[in-house]
C-alpha positions as CSV (number, residue, x, y, z in Angstrom):
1,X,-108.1,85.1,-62.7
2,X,-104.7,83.4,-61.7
3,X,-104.3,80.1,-62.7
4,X,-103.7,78.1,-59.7
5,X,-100.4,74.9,-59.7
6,X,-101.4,72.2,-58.0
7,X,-99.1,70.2,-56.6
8,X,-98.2,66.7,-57.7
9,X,-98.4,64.0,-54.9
10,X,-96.2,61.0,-54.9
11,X,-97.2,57.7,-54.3
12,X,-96.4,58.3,-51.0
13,X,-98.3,61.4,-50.5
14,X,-95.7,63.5,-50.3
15,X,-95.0,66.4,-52.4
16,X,-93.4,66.0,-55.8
17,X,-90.7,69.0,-56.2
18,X,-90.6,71.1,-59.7
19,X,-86.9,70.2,-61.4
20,X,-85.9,73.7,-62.6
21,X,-82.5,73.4,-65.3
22,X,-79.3,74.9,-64.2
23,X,-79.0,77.0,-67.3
24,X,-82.6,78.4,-66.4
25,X,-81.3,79.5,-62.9
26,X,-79.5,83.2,-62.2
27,X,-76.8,83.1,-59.6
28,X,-76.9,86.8,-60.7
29,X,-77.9,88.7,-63.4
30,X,-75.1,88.0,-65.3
31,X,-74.8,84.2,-64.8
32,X,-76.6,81.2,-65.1
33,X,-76.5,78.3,-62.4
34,X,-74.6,76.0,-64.7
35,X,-71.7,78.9,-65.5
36,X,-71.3,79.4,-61.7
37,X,-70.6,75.4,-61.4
38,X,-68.1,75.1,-64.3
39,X,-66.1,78.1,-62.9
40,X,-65.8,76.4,-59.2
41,X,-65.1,73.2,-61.2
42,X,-62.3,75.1,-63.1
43,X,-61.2,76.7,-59.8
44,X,-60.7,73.5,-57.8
45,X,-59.0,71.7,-60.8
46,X,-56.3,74.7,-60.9
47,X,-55.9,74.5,-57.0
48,X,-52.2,74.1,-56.8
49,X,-51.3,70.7,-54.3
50,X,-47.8,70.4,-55.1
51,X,-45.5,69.9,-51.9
52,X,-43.9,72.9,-52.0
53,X,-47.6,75.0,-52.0
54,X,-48.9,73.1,-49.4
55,X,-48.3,74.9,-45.9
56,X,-47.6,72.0,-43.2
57,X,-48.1,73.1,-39.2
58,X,-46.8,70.7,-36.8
59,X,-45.3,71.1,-33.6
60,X,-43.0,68.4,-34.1
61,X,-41.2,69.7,-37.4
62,X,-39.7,73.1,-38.1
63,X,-40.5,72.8,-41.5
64,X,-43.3,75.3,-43.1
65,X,-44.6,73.5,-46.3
66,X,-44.7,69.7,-47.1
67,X,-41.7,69.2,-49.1
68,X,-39.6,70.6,-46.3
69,X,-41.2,68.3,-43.9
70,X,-40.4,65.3,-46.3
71,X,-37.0,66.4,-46.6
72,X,-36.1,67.3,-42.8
73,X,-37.8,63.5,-42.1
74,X,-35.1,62.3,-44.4
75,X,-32.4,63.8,-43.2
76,X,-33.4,63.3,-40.0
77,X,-34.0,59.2,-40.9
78,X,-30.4,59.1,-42.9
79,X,-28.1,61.0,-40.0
80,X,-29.7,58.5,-37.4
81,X,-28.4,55.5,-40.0
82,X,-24.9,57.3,-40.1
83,X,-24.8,57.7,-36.5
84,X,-25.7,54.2,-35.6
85,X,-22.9,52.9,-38.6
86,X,-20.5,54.9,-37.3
87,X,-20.8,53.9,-33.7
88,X,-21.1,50.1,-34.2
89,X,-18.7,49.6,-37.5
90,X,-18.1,46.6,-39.6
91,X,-20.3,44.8,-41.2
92,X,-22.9,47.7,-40.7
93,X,-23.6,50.3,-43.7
94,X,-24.8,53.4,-44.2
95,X,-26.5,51.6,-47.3
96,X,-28.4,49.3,-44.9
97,X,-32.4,49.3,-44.6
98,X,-33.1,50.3,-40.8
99,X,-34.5,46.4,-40.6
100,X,-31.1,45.3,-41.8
101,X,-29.1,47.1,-39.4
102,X,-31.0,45.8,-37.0
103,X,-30.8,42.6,-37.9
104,X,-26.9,42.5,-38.4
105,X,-26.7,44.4,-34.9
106,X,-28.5,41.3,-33.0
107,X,-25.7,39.1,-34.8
108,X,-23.4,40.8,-33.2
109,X,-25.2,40.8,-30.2
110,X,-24.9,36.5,-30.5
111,X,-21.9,36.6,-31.4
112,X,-20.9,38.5,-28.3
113,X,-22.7,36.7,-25.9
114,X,-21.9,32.9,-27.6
115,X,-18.2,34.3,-26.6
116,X,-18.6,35.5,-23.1
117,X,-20.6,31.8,-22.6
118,X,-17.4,30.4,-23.8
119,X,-15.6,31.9,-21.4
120,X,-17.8,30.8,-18.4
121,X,-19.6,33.6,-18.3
122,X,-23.1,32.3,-19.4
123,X,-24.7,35.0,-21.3
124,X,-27.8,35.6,-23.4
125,X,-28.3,37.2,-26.7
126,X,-31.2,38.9,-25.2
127,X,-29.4,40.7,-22.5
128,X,-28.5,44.5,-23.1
129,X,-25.6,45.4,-24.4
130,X,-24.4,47.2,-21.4
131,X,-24.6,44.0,-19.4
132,X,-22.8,42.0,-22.3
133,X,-20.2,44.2,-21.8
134,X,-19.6,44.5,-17.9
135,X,-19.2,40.4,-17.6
136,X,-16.0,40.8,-20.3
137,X,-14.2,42.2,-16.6
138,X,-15.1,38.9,-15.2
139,X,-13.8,36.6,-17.9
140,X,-10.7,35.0,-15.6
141,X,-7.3,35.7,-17.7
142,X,-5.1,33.0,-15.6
143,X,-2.9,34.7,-12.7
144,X,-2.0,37.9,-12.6
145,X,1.0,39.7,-12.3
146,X,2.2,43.7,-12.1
147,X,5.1,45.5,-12.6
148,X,6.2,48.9,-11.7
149,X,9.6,51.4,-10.6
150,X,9.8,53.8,-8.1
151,X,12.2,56.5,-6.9
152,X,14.1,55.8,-3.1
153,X,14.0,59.2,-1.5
154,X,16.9,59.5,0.7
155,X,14.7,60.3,3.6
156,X,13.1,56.6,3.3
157,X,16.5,55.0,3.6
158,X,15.1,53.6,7.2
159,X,11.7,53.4,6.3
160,X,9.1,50.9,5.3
161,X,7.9,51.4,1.7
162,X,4.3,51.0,1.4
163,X,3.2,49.5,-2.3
164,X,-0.7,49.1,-2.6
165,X,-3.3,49.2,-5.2
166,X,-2.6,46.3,-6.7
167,X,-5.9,44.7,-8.7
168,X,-4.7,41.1,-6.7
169,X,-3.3,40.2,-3.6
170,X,0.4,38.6,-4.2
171,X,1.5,35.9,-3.4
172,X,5.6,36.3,-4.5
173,X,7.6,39.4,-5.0
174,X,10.7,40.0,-6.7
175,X,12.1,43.5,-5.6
176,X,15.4,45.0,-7.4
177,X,16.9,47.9,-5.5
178,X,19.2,50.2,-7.5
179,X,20.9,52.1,-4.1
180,X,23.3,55.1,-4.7
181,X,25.7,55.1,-2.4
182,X,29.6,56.4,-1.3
183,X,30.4,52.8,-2.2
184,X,29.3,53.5,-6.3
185,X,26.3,51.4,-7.6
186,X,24.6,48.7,-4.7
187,X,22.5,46.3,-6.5
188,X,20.1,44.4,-4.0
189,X,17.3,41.8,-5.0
190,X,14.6,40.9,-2.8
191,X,12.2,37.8,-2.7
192,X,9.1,38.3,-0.4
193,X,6.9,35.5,-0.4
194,X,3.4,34.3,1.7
195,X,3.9,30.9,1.1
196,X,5.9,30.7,3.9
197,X,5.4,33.7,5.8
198,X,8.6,34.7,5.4
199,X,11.2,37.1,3.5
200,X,14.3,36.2,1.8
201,X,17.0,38.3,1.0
202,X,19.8,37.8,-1.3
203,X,22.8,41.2,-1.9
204,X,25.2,41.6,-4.5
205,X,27.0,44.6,-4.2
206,X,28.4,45.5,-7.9
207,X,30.5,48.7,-8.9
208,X,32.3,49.1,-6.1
209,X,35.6,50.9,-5.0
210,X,36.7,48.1,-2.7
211,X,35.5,45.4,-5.5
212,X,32.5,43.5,-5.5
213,X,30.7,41.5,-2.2
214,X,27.6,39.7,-2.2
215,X,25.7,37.8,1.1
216,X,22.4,36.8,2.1
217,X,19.8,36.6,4.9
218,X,16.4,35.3,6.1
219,X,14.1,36.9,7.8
220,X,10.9,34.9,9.4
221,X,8.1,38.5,8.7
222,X,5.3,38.7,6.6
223,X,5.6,41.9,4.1
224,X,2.7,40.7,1.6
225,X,-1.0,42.7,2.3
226,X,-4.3,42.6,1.3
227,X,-3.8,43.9,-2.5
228,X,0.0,45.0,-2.0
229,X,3.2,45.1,0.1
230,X,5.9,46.2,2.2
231,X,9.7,46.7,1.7
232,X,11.2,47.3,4.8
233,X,14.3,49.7,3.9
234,X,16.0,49.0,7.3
235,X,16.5,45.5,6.4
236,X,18.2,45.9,3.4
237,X,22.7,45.3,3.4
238,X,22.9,48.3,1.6
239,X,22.1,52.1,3.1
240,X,20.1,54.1,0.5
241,X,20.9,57.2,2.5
242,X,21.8,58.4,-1.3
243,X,18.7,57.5,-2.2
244,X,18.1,55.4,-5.7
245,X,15.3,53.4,-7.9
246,X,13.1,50.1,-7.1
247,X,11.5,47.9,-9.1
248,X,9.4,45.3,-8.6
249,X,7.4,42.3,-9.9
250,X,4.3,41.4,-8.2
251,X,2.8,37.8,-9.2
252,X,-0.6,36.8,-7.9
């Protein structure tokens, strides 16, 4: 007759579960329960988690394992340090903390615009850079003034010379004309002027094979345009037939 277990009840009524020891348990027939669990033990403690054994998979880093992805993040960090140093300059390092270049780059910034303000044109630290640095072309440098030489061509010895492009309208011009002619050297000097809507011309004639001659005249036109002027050749003592070189002074 077999004996027959009876179960054990808890307080609760519900079965009470035999405890069996793990060295009583086969896993197989050649281990016990408790051997298994000391050799997974053993495994997971040998379980190699250095950088370079752990594979890394991200679509935002070419890097394979975890120590390349720590060094392609710092060389990625330190060239965007050198980059930023070496567009900006002094007093920015390459030895800075990101937080200190910024901070030293929003100095500048105050500095830049506390400068443009000075300058009547009110500006705020806050503003982007870009629009720090378009008002610097508004910053009013007194009057202007331009200066520049041309060739004569003989062709335009009866002509009127057209000088434009000038970043102001004038308001005087001083015009020195270096004329070639069968005479030797003609030097000729020209005042144009809006003040008075008129042109004044003054002729010395230097160099000469009959000696030298000088004379004058006044002429009641307007050769000052919008952002340049005109020299009207025909009006000039001397005949640059032999062509020559003009200068001019332009003031605003």
């Amino acid at each position: 007759m077999k004996a027959r277990i009876k179960k054990l009840k808890d307080v609760d009524k519900t079965d009470i579960l035999p405890v069996t020891h793990a060295k009583a348990v086969y896993v197989n027939n050649d281990s016990t329960l408790d051997k298994a669990l000391e050799h997974i033990k053993s495994d997971i403690e040998n379980i190699d988690l250095s950088a370079e054994k752990v594979n890394l998979n991200s679509t935002n880093l070419k890097s394979k394992t975890v120590k390349e992805g720590m060094e392609e993040l710092f060389t990625f960090a330190d060239n965007g340090k050198k980059n930023w140093v070496d567009v900006v300059g002094s007093p920015l390092s390459t030895g800075d903390s990101f937080s200190t270049l910024k901070s030293k780059t929003q100095t500048l910034k105050n500095t830049f615009a506390s400068n443009l303000t000075s300058k009547q044109q009110p500006s705020n630290s806050n503003e982007s850079l870009n629009n720090l640095i378009n008002k610097v072309a508004n910053i009013s440098i007194g009057k202007k003034f331009a200066t520049a030489t041309r060739t004569i061509e003989p062709t335009e010895s009866q002509t009127l010379i057209e000088i434009r492009g000038l970043s102001f309208t004038p308001s005087k011009v001083i015009v020195f004309a270096d004329i070639n002619s069968s005479w030797g050297k003609l030097l000729e000097t020209l005042i144009l002027s809006n003040d008075y809507n008129s042109s004044i011309y003054e002729v010395c004639t230097v160099s000469c094979t009959t000696g030298t001659r000088t004379g004058a005249a006044h002429y009641t036109t307007n050769y000052i345009v919008d952002k340049g002027f005109d020299v009207d050749m025909q009006h000039l003592f001397c005949d640059a037939r032999y062509g020559g070189e003009l200068r001019y002074w332009a003031f605003e």
